[in-house]
mmCIF file of the N, C-alpha and C atoms, coordinates in Angstrom:
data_MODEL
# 
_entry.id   MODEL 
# 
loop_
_atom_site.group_PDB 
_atom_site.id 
_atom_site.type_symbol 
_atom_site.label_atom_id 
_atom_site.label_alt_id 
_atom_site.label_comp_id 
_atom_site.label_asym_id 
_atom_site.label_entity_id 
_atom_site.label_seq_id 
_atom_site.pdbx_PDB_ins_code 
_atom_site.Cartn_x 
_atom_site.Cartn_y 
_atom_site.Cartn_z 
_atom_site.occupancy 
_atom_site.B_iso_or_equiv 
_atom_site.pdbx_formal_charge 
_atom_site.auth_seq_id 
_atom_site.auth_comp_id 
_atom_site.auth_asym_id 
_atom_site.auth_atom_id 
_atom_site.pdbx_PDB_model_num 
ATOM 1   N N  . UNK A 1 1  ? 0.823   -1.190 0.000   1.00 0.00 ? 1  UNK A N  1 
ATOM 2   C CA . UNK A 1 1  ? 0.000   0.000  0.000   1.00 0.00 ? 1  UNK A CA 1 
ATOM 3   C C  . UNK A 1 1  ? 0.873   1.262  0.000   1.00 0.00 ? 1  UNK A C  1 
ATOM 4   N N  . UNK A 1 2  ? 2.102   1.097  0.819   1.00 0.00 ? 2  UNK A N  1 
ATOM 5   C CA . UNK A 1 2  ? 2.997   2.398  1.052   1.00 0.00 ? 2  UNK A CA 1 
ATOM 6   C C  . UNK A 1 2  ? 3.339   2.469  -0.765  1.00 0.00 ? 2  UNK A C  1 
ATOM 7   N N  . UNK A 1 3  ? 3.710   2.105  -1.578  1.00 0.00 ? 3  UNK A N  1 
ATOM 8   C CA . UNK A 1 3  ? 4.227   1.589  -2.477  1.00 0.00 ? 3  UNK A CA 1 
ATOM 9   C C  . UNK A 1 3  ? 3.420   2.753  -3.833  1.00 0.00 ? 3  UNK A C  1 
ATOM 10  N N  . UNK A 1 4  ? 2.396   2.522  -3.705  1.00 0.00 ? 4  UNK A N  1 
ATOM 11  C CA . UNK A 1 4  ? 0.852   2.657  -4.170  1.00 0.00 ? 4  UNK A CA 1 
ATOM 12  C C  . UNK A 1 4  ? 0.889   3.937  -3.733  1.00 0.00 ? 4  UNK A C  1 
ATOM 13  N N  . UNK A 1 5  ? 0.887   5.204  -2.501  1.00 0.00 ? 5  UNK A N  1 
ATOM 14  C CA . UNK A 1 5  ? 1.026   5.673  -1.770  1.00 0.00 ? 5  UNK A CA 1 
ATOM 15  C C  . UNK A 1 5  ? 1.914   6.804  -2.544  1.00 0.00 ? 5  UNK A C  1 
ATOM 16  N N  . UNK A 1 6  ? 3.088   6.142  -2.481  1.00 0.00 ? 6  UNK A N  1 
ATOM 17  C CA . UNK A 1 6  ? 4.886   6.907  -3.087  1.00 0.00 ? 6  UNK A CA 1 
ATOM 18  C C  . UNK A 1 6  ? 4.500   7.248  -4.640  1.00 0.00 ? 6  UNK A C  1 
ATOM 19  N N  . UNK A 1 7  ? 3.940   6.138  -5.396  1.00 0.00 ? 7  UNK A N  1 
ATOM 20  C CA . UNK A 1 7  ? 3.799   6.601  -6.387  1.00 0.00 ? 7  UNK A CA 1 
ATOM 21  C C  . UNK A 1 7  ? 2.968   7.457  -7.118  1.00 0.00 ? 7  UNK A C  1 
ATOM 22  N N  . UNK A 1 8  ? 1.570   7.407  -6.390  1.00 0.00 ? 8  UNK A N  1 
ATOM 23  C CA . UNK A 1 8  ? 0.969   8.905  -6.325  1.00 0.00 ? 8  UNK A CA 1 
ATOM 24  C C  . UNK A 1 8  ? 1.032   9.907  -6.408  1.00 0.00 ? 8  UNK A C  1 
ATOM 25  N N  . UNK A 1 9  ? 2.292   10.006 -5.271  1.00 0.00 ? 9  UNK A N  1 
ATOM 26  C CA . UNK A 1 9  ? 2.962   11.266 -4.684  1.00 0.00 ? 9  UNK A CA 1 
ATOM 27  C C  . UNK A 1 9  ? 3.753   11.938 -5.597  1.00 0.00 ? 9  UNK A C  1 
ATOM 28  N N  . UNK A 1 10 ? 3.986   10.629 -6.336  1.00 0.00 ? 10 UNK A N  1 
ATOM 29  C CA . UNK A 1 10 ? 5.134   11.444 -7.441  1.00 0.00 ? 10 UNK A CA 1 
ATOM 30  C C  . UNK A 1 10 ? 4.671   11.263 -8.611  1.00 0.00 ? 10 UNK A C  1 
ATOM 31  N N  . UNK A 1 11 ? 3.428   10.844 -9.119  1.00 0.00 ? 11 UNK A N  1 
ATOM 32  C CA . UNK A 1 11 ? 3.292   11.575 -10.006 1.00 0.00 ? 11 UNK A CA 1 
ATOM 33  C C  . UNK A 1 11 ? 2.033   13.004 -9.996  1.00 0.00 ? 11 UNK A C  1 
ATOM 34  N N  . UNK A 1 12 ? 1.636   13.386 -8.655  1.00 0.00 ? 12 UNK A N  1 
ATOM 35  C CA . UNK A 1 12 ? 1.392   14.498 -8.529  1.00 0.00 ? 12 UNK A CA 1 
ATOM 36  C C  . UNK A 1 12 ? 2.460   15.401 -8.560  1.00 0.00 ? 12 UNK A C  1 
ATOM 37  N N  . UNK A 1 13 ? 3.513   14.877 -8.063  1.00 0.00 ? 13 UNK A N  1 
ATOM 38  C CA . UNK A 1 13 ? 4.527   16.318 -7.828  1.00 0.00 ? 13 UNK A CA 1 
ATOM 39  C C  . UNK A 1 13 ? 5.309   16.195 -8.981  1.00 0.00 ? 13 UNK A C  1 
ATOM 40  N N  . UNK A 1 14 ? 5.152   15.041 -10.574 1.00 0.00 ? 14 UNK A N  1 
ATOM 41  C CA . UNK A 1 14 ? 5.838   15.220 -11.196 1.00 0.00 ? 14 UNK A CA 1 
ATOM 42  C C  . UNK A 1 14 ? 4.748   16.396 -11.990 1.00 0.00 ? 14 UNK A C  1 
ATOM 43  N N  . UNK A 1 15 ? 3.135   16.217 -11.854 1.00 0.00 ? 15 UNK A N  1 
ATOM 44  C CA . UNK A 1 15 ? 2.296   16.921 -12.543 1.00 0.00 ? 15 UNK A CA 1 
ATOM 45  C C  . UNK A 1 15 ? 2.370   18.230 -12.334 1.00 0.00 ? 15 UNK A C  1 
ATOM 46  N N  . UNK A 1 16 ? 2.309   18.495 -11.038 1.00 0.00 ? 16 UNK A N  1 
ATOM 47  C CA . UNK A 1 16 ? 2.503   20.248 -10.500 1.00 0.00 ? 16 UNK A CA 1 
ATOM 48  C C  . UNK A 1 16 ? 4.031   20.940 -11.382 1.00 0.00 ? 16 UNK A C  1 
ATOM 49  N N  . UNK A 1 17 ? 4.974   20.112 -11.769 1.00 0.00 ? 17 UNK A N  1 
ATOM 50  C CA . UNK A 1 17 ? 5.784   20.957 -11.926 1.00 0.00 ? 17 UNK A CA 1 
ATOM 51  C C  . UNK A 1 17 ? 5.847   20.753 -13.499 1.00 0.00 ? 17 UNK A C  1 
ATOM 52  N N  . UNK A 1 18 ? 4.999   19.954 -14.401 1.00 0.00 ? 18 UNK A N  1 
ATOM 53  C CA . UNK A 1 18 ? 4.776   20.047 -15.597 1.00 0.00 ? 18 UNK A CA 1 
ATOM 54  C C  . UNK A 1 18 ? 4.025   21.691 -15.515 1.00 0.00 ? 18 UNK A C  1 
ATOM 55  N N  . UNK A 1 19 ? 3.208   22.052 -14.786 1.00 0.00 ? 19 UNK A N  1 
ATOM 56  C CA . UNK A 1 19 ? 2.325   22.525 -14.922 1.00 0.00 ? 19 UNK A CA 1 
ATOM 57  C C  . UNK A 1 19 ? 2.850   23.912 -14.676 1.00 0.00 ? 19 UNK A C  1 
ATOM 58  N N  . UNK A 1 20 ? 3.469   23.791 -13.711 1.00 0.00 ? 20 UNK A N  1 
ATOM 59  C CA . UNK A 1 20 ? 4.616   25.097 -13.294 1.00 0.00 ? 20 UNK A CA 1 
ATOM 60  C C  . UNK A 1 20 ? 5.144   25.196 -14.235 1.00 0.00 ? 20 UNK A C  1 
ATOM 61  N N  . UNK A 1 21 ? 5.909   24.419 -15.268 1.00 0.00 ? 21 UNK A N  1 
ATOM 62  C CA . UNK A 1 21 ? 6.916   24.777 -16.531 1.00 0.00 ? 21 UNK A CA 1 
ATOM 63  C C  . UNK A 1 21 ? 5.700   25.374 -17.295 1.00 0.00 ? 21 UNK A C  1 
ATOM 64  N N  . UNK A 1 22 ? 4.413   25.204 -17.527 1.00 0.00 ? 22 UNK A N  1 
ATOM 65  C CA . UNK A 1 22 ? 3.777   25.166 -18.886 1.00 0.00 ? 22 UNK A CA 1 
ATOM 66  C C  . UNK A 1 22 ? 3.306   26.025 -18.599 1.00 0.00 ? 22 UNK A C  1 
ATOM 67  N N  . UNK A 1 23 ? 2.357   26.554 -17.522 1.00 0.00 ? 23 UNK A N  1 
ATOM 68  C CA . UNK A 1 23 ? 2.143   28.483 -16.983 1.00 0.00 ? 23 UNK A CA 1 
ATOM 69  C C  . UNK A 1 23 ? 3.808   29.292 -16.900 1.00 0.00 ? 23 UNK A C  1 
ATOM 70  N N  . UNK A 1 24 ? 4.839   28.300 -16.494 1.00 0.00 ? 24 UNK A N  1 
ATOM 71  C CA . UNK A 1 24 ? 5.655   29.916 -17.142 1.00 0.00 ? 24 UNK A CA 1 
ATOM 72  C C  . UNK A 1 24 ? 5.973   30.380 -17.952 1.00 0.00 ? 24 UNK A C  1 
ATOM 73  N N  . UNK A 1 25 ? 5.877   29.490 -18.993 1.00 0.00 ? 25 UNK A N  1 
ATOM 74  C CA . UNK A 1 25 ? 5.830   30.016 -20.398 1.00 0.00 ? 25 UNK A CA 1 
ATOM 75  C C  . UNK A 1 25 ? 4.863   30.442 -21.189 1.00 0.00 ? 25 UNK A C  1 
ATOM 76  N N  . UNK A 1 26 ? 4.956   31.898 -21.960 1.00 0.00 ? 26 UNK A N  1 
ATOM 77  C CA . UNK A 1 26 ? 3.859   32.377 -22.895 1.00 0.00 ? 26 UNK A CA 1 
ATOM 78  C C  . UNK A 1 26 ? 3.174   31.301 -23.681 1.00 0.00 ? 26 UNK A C  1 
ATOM 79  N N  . UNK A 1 27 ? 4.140   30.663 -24.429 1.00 0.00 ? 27 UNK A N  1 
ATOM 80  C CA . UNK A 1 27 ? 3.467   30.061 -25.711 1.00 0.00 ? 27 UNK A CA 1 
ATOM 81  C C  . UNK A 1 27 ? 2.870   28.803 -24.874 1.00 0.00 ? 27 UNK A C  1 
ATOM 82  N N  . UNK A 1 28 ? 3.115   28.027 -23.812 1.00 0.00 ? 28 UNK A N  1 
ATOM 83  C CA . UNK A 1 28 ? 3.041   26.910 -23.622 1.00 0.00 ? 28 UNK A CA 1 
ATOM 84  C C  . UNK A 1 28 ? 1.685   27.354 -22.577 1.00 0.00 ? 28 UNK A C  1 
ATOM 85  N N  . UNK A 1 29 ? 1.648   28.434 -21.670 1.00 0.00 ? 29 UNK A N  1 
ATOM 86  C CA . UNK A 1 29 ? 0.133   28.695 -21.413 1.00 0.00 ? 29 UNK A CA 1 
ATOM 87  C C  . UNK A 1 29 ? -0.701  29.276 -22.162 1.00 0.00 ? 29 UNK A C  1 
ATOM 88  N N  . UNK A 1 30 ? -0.496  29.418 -23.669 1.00 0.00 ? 30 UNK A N  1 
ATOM 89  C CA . UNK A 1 30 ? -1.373  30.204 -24.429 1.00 0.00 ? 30 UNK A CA 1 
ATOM 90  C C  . UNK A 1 30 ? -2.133  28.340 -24.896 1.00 0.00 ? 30 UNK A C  1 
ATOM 91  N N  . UNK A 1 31 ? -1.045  27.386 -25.251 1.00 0.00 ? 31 UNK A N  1 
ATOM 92  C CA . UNK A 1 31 ? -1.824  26.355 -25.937 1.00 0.00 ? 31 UNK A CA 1 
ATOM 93  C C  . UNK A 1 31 ? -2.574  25.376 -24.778 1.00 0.00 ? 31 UNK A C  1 
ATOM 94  N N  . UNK A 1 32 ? -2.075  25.989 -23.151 1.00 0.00 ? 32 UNK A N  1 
ATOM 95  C CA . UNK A 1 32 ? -2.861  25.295 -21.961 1.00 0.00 ? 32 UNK A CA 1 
ATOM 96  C C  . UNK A 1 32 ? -4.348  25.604 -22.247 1.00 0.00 ? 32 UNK A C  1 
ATOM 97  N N  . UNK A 1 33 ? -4.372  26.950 -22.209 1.00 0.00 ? 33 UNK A N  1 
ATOM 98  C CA . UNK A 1 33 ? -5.815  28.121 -22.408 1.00 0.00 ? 33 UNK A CA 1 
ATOM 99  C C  . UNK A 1 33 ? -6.274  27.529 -23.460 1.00 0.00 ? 33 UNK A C  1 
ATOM 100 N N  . UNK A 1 34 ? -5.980  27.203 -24.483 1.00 0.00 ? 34 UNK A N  1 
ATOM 101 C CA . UNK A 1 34 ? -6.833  26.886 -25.899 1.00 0.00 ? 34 UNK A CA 1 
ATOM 102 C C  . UNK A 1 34 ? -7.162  25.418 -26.033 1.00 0.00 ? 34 UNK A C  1 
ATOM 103 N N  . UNK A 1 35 ? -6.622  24.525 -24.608 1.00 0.00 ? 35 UNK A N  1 
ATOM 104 C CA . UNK A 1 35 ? -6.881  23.067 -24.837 1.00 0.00 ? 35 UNK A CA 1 
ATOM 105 C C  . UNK A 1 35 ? -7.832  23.424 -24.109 1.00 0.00 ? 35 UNK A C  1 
ATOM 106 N N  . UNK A 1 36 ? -8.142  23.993 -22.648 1.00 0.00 ? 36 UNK A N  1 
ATOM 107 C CA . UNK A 1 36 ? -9.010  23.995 -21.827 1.00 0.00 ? 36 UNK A CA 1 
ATOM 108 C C  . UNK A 1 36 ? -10.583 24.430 -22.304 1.00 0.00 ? 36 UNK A C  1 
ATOM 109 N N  . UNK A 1 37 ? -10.134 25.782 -23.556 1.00 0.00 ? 37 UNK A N  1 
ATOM 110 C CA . UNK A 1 37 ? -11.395 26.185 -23.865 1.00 0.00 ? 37 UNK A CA 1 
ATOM 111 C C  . UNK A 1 37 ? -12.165 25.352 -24.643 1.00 0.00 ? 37 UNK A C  1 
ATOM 112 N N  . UNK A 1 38 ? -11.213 24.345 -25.638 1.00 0.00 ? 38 UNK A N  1 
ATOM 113 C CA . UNK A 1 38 ? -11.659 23.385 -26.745 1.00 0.00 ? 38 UNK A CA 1 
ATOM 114 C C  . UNK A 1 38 ? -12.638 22.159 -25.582 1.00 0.00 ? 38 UNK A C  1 
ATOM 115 N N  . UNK A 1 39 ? -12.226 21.960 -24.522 1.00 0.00 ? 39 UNK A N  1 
ATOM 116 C CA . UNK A 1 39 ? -12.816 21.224 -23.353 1.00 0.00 ? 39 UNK A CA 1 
ATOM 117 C C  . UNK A 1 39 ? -13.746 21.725 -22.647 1.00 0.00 ? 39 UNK A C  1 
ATOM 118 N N  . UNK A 1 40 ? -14.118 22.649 -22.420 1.00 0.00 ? 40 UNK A N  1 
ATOM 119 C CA . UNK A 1 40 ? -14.956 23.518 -21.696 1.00 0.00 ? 40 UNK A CA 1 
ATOM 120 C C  . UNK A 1 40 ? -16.315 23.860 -23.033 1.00 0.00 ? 40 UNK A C  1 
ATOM 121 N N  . UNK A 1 41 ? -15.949 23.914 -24.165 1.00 0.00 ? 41 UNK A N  1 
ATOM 122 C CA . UNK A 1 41 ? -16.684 23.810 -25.196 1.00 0.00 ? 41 UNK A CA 1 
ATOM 123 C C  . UNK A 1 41 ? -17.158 22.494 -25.769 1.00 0.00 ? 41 UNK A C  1 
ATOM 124 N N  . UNK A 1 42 ? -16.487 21.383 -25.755 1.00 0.00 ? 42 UNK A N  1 
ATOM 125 C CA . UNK A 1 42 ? -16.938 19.975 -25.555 1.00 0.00 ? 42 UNK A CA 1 
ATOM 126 C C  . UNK A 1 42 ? -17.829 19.808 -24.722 1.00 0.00 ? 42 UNK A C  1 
ATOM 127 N N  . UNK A 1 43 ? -17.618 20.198 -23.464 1.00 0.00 ? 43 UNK A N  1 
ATOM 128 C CA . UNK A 1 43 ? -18.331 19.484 -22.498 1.00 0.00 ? 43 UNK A CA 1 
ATOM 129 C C  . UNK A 1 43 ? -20.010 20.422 -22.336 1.00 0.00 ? 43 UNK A C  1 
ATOM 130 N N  . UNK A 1 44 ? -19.778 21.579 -22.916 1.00 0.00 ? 44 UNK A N  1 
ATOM 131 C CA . UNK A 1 44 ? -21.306 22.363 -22.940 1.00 0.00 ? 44 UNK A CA 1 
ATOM 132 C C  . UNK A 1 44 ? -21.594 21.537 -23.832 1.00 0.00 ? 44 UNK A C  1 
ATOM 133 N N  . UNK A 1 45 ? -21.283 21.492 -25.185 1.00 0.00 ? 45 UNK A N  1 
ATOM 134 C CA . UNK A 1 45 ? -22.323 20.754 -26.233 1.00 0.00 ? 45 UNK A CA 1 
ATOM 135 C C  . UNK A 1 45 ? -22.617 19.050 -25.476 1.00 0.00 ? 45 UNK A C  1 
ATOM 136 N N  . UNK A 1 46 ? -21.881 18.558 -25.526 1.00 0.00 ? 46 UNK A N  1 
ATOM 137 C CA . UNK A 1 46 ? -22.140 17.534 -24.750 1.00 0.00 ? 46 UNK A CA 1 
ATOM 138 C C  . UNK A 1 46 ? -23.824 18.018 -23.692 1.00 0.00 ? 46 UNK A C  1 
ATOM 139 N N  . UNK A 1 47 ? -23.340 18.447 -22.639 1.00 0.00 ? 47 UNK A N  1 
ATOM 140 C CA . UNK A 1 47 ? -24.603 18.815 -21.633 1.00 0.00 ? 47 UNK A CA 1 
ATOM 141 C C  . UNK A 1 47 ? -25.767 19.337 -22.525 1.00 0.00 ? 47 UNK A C  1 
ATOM 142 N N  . UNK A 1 48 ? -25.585 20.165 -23.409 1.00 0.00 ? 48 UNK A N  1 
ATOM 143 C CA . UNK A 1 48 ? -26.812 20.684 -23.871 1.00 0.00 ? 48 UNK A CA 1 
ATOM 144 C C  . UNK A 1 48 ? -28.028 19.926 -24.868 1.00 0.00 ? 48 UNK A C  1 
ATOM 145 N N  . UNK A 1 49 ? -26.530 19.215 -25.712 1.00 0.00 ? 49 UNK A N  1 
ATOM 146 C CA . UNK A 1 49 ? -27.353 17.431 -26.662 1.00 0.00 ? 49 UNK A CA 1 
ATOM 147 C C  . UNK A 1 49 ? -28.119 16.772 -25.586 1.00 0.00 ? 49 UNK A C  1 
ATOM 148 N N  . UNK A 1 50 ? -27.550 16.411 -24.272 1.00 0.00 ? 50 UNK A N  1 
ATOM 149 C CA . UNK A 1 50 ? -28.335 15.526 -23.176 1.00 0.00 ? 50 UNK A CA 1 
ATOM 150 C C  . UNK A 1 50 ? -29.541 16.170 -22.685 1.00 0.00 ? 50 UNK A C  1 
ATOM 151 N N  . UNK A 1 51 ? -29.561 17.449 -22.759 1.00 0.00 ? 51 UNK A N  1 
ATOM 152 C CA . UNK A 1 51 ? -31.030 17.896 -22.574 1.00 0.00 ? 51 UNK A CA 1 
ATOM 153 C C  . UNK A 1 51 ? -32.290 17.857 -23.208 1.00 0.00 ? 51 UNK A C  1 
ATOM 154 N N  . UNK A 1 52 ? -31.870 17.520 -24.534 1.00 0.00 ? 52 UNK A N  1 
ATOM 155 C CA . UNK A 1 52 ? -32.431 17.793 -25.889 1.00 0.00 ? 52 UNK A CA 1 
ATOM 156 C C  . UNK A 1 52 ? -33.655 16.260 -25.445 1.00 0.00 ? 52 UNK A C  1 
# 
């Protein structure tokens, strides 16, 4: 379980610092922003077809 545990750990703290590299850079948080919006726009049409 500790095992299971460790490796979690690291790949959260390998994720936070992907994430730290990719907000400090212009170009690399401009294409963060434009994946998120392409996702955030998926997921409305998505919700709004299910209402239908």
């Amino acid at each position: 379980m500790e095992a299971i545990t460790n490796a979690a750990d690291s790949v959260v703290h390998f994720m936070g610092k992907v994430f730290e590299i990719m907000t400090g850079n212009a170009y690399f948080a401009t294409l963060l922003a434009v994946s998120l919006i392409a996702v955030g726009v998926g997921v409305f049409a998505m919700i709004r077809n299910a209402a239908r």
